[in-house]
TIZAZA-666678 format. One line per 3 residues: number of its first residue (from 1); their letters; for each residue x, y, z of C-alpha. Coordinates in steps of 0.2 Angstrom, whole numbers, plus 5000, padded with zeros to 4 digits. Each point is the difference from the previous one (the first is absolute). Layout:
BEGIN
NUM> a> X:Y:Z; ...
END
This chain:
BEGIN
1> xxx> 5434:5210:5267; 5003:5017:4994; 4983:4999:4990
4> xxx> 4991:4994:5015; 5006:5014:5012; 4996:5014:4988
7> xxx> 4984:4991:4997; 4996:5001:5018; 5007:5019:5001
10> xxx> 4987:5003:4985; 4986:4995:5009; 5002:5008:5017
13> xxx> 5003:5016:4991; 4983:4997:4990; 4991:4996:5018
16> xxx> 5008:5014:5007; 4997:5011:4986; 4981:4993:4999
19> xxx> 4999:5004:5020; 5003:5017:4997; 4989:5004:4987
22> xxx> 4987:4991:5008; 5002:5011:5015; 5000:5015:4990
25> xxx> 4985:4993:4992; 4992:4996:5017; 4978:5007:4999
28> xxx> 5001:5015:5009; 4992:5004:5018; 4999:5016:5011
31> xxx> 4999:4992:5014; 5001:4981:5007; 4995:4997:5020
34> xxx> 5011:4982:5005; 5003:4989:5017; 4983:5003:5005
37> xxx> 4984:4987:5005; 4989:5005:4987; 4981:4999:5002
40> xxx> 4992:4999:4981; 4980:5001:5007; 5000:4992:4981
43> xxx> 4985:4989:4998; 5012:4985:5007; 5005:5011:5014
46> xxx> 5018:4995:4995; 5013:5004:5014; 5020:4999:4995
49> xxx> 5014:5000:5010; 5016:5009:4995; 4986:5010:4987
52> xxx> 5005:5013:4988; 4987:5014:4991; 5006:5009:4984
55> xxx> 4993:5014:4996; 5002:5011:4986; 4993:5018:5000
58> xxx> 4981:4998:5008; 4998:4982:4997; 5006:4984:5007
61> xxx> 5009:4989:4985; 5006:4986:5010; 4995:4990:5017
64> xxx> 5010:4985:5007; 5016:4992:5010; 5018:5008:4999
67> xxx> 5006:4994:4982; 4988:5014:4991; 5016:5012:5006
70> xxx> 5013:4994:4988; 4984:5004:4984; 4997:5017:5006
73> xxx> 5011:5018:4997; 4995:5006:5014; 5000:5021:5003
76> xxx> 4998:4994:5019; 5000:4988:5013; 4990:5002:5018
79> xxx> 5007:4984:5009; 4985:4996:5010; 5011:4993:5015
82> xxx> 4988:4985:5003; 4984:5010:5001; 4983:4996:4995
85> xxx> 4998:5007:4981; 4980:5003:4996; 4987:5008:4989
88> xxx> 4997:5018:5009; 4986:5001:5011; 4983:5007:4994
91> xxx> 4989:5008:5011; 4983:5000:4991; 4990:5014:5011
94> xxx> 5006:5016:5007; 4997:5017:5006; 5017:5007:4997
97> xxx> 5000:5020:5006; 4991:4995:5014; 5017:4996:5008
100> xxx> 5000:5020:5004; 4986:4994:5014; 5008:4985:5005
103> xxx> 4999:4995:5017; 4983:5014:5004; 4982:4995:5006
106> xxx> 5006:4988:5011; 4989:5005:5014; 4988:4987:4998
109> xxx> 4990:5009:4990; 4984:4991:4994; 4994:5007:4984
112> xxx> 5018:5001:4991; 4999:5002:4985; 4988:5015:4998
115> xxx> 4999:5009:5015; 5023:5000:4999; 5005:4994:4983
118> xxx> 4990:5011:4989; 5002:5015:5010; 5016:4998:5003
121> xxx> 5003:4999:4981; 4987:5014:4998; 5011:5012:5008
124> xxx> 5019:4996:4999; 5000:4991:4982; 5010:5010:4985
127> xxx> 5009:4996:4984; 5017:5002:5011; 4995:4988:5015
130> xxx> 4995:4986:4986; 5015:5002:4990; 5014:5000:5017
133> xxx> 4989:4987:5008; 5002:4988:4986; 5018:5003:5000
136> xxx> 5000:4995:5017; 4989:4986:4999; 5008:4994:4982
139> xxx> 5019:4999:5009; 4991:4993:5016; 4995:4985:4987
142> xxx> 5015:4999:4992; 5008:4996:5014; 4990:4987:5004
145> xxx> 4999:4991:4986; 4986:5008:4991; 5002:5002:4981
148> xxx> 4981:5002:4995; 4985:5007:5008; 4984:5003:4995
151> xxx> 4991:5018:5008; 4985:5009:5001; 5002:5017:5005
154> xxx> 4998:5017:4991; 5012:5013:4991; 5004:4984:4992
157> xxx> 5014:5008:4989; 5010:5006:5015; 5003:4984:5006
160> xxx> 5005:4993:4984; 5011:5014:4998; 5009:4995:5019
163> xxx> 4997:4980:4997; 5010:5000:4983; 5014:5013:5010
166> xxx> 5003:4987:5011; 4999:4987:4987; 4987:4989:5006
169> xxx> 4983:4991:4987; 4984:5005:5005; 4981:4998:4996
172> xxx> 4993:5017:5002; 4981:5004:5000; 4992:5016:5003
175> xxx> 4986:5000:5012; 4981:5002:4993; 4990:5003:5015
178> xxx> 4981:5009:5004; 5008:5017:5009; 5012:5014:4998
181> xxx> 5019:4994:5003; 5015:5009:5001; 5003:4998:4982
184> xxx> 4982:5001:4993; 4990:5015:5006; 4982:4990:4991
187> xxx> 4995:4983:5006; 5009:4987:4986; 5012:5012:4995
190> xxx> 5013:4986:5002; 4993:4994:4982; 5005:5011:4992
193> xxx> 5018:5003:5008; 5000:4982:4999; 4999:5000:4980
196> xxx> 5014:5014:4999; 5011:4989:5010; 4997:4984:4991
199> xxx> 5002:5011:4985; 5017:5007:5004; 5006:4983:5009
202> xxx> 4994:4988:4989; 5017:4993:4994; 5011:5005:5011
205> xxx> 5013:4984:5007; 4996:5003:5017; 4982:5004:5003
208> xxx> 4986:4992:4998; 4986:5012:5000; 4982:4997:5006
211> xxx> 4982:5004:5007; 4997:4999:5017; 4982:5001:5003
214> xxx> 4999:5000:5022; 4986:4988:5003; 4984:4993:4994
217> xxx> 4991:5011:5014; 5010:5016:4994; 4999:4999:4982
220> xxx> 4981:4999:4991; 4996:4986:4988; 5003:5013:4986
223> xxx> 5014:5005:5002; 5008:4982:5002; 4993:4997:4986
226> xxx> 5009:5016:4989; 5017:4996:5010; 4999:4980:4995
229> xxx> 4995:5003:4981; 5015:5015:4999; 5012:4987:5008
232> xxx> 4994:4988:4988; 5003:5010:4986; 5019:5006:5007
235> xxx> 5002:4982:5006; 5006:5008:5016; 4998:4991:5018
238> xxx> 4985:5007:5013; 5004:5000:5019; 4987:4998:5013
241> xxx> 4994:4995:5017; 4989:4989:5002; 4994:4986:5016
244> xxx> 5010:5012:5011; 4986:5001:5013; 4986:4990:5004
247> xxx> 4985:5013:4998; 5005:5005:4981; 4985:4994:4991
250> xxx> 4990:5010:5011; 5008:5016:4994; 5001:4996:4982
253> xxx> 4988:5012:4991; 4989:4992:4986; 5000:4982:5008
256> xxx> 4981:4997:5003; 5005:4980:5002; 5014:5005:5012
259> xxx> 5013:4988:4992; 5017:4999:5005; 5013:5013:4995
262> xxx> 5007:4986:4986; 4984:4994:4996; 4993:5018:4995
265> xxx> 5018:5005:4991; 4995:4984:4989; 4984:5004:5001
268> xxx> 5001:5018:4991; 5014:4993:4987; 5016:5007:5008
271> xxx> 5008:4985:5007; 5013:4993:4989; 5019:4996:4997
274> xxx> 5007:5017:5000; 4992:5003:5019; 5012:4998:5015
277> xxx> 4988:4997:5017; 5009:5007:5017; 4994:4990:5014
280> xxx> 4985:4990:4995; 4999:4996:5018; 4982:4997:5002
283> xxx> 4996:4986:4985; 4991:4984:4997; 5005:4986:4989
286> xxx> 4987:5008:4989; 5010:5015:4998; 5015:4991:4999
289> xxx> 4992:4992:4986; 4997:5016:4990; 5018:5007:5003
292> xxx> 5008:4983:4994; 4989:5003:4983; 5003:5017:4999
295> xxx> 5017:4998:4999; 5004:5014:5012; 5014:5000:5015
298> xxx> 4997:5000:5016; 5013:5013:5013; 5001:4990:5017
301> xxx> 5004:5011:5015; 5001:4989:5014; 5010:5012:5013
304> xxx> 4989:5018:4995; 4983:4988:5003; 5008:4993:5017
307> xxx> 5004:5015:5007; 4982:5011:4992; 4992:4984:5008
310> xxx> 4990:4996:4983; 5003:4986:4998; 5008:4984:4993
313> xxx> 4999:4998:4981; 4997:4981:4994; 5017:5001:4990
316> xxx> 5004:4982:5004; 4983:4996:4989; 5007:5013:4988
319> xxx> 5017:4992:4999; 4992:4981:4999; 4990:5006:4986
322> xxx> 5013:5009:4989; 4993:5017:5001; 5014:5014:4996
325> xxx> 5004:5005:5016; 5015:5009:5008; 5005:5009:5017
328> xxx> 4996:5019:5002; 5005:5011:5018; 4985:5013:4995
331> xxx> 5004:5017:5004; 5014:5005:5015; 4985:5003:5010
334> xxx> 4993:4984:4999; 5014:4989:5005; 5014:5014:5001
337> xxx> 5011:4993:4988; 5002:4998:4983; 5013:4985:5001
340> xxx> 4994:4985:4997; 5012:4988:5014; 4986:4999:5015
343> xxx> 4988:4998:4987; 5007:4986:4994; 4998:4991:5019
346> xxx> 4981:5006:5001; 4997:4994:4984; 5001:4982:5004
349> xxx> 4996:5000:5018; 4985:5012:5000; 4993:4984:4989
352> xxx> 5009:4988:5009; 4987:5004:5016; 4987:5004:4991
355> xxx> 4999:4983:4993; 5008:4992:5015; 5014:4991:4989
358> xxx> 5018:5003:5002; 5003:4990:4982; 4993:5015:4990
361> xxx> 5011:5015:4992; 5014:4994:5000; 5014:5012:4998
364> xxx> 5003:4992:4982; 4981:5005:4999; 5003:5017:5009
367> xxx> 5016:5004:4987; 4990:4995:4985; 4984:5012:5007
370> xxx> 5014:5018:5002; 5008:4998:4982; 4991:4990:4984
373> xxx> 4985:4997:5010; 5002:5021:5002; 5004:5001:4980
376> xxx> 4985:4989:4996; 4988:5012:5010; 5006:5016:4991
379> xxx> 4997:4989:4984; 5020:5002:4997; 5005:4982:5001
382> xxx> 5009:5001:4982; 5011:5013:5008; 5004:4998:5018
385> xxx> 5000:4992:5015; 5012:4983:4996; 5016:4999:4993
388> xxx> 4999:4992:4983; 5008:5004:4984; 4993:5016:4991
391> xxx> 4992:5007:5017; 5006:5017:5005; 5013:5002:5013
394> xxx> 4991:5003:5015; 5010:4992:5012; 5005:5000:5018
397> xxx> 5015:4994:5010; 4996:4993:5020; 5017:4997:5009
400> xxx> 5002:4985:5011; 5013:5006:5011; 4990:5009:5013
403> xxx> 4995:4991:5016; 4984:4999:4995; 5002:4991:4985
406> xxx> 5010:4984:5007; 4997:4988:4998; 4994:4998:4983
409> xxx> 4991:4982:4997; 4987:5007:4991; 5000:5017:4991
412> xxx> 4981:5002:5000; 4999:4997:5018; 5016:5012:5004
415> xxx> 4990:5012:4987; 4984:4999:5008; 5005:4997:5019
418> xxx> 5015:5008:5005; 5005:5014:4986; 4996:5020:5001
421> xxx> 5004:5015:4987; 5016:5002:5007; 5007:4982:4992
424> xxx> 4995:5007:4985; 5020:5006:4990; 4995:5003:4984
427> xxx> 4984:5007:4990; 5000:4997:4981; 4986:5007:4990
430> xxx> 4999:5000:4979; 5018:4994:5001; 5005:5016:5010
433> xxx> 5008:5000:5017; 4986:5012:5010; 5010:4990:5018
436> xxx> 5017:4996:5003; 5009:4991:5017; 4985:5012:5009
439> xxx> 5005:5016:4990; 4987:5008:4990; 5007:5003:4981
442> xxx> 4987:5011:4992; 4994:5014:5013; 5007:5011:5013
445> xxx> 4991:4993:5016; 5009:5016:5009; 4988:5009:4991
448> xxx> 4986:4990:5000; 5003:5000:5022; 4999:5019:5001
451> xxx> 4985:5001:4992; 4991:4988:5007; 5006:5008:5017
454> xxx> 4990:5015:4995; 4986:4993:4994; 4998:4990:5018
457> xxx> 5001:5018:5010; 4989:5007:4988; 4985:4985:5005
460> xxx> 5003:4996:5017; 4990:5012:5009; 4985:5000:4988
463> xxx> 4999:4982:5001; 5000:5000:5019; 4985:5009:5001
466> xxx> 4991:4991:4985; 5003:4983:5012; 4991:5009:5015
469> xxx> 4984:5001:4987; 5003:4984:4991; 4999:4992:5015
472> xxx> 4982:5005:5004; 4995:4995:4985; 4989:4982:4997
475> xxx> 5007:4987:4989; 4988:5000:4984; 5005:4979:4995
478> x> 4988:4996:5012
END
């Protein structure tokens, strides 16, 4: 009896010994996010109840249910509360600093975009507006959910400096375009401060820096041309609109045959995998065609072409046909956001009535469209936009307890239909907390207020009397 009992004792002090070492031997994480319905966007779209995410410094290590707790060392632990858990989302076509002019030119004015846009800018752009703008705009995204977006603007390295203080990812290209800007005195200056940018952001973990030639009727053939063989040779993305209006052929120098905007990008070479397409709008299935070979993405802006009236892009073709698409606000002019939650809603049903047919874009469709469908437009699938083992932590945390989240049959729907920014608790971006319970964690948003407040007195009177002459002004898209 005596040799069983101390037989028995042997062994529970070998298992308990065994537990403890395998405890202190446990793989360590930085942080795990538990008790939250996790939304993968892997290519099974995998949804689990009860989920856990590990991650350790900037990458996810681990994906799956509750039991992954007891084989992690965990630094911390965000207890989701019975939220939705899912890939950050990526808005893939902005006008960030433009948030310093949100809200003007709303007189009805015809010819927006160059009789108030570009003077606007013309006069009241500066290094200073860009770089608080961006801060404003980068927290405004953050709190929405936002982890990556995609720009094309100018004084691009003042907005990386803002977008990495608040502790967002971006895609950043410097504007190539046929006049004088604010930071460019010669027409295509851009090139050049686009190269020194790319130069000194090339490897940075944050930024992704980029060309962003304007259009195919602002930019000559040539210089496409020079812009897409540099790109090639820095493998570096290229930005541009194209199919936003109906009339862009037409004002396309150097094309005698008057082909579409995509066509005559393929046409001169510059069309390929390391182009990202804001708007196409106004394409054929011939187009469509050409931007599915290429291998570029396409931006889809469904509530800045609703309210600019331009149009309804054939995203639903796009979507059936596997092109690299993903959801974009344009600038906070166009659709006076930079959040993507009512964009999600016009997304689907924009299509929905364009094609009479309440069975497409579903919000499963919808979800897929503002995170990997994002990621796969900016050609930056292998990184971002699902949660998958060795993926950066780019992650965000929607709470379910408000109101307006119950009930909660289906998190696409909830996600698509009834959520707005202020569901969003947490931001997580390259495993760093940028968001917490509402609270920014990175940047004073005292500070970025009061200068924001003064930039606002400093434009307001000057853009009341530029709407007086925009107003006057006939709309060149037609």
């Amino acid at each position: 009896m005596r040799i069983k009992i101390s037989l028995i004792t042997t062994l529970l002090l070998i298992s308990g010994c065994s537990s403890f070492a395998s405890k202190d031997t446990l793989p360590p994480a930085s942080l795990i996010i538990k008790n939250g319905q996790v939304i993968t966007m892997n290519d099974n779209k995998q949804l689990i109840e009860n989920g856990v995410v590990v991650i350790n410094n900037d990458t996810i290590i681990a994906v799956g249910d509750h039991s992954l707790l007891s084989q992690y060392d965990a630094q911390r632990i965000i207890d989701a509360q019975n939220g939705i858990v899912m890939p950050g989302m990526i808005n893939t076509h902005n006008h960030l600093p433009m948030i310093a002019f949100r809200g003007l030119g709303e007189e009805g004015i015809e010819n927006r975009l160059f009789a108030y846009f570009f003077p606007l800018e013309s006069k009241k752009l500066s290094r200073e507006l860009i770089y608080q703008a961006t801060r404003l705009g980068a927290i405004d995204l953050a709190q929405s959910g936002v982890t990556t977006f995609a720009d094309m603007y100018y004084h691009v390295d003042e907005m990386a400096k803002a977008t990495k203080e608040v502790g967002l990812r971006a895609v950043l290209g410097e504007t190539v375009i046929k006049f004088p800007v604010v930071d460019a005195k010669q027409p295509y200056g851009g090139l050049e401060y686009g190269q020194q940018f790319i130069n000194d952001y090339k490897n940075d973990p944050l930024i992704t820096p980029a060309f962003a030639p304007h259009a195919a009727y602002t930019v000559s053939k040539q210089k496409l041309q020079q812009i897409n063989a540099i790109s090639k040779k820095l493998n570096v993305p290229v930005l541009i609109h194209v199919g936003e209006f109906g009339n862009e052929s037409a004002r396309i120098s150097d094309n005698p045959k008057q082909l579409s905007p995509v066509a005559w990008l393929h046409d001169i070479g510059v069309l390929d995998n390391r182009m990202v397409l804001a708007h196409a709008i106004h394409v054929d299935q011939a187009d469509i065609d050409l931007i599915k070979q290429s291998g570029a993405g396409v931006a889809y802006n469904p509530m800045a072409n609703a309210k600019g009236a331009t149009g309804i892009a054939p995203a639903w073709e796009m979507y059936q046909q596997q092109l690299p698409m993903g959801l974009g606000t344009d600038g906070p002019m166009s659709s006076n956001q930079v959040d993507l939650w009512r964009t999600l809603s016009y997304a689907a049903n924009m299509q929905r009535l364009k094609h009479n047919d309440r069975t497409i874009m579903i919000p499963e469709q919808v979800i897929e469209l503002a995170t990997i469908g994002g990621a796969r437009a900016l050609h930056m699938e292998d990184k971002i936009g699902s949660l998958e083992v060795g993926k950066k932590a780019d992650i965000i945390i929607v709470e379910t307890q408000s109101a307006n989240m119950m009930p909660n049959y289906n998190p696409y729907a909830t996600l698509v239909y009834q959520a707005n920014p202020s569901n969003v608790s947490t931001t997580i971006v390259n495993g760093n907390i940028v968001m917490e319970q509402r609270q920014m964690t990175q940047v004073d948003s005292a500070d970025v207020t009061k200068n924001i407040r003064a930039i606002e007195a400093d434009i307001a009177e000057f853009a009341k009397e530029l709407a007086k002459k925009a107003i006057t002004s006939p709309s060149l898209m037609k």
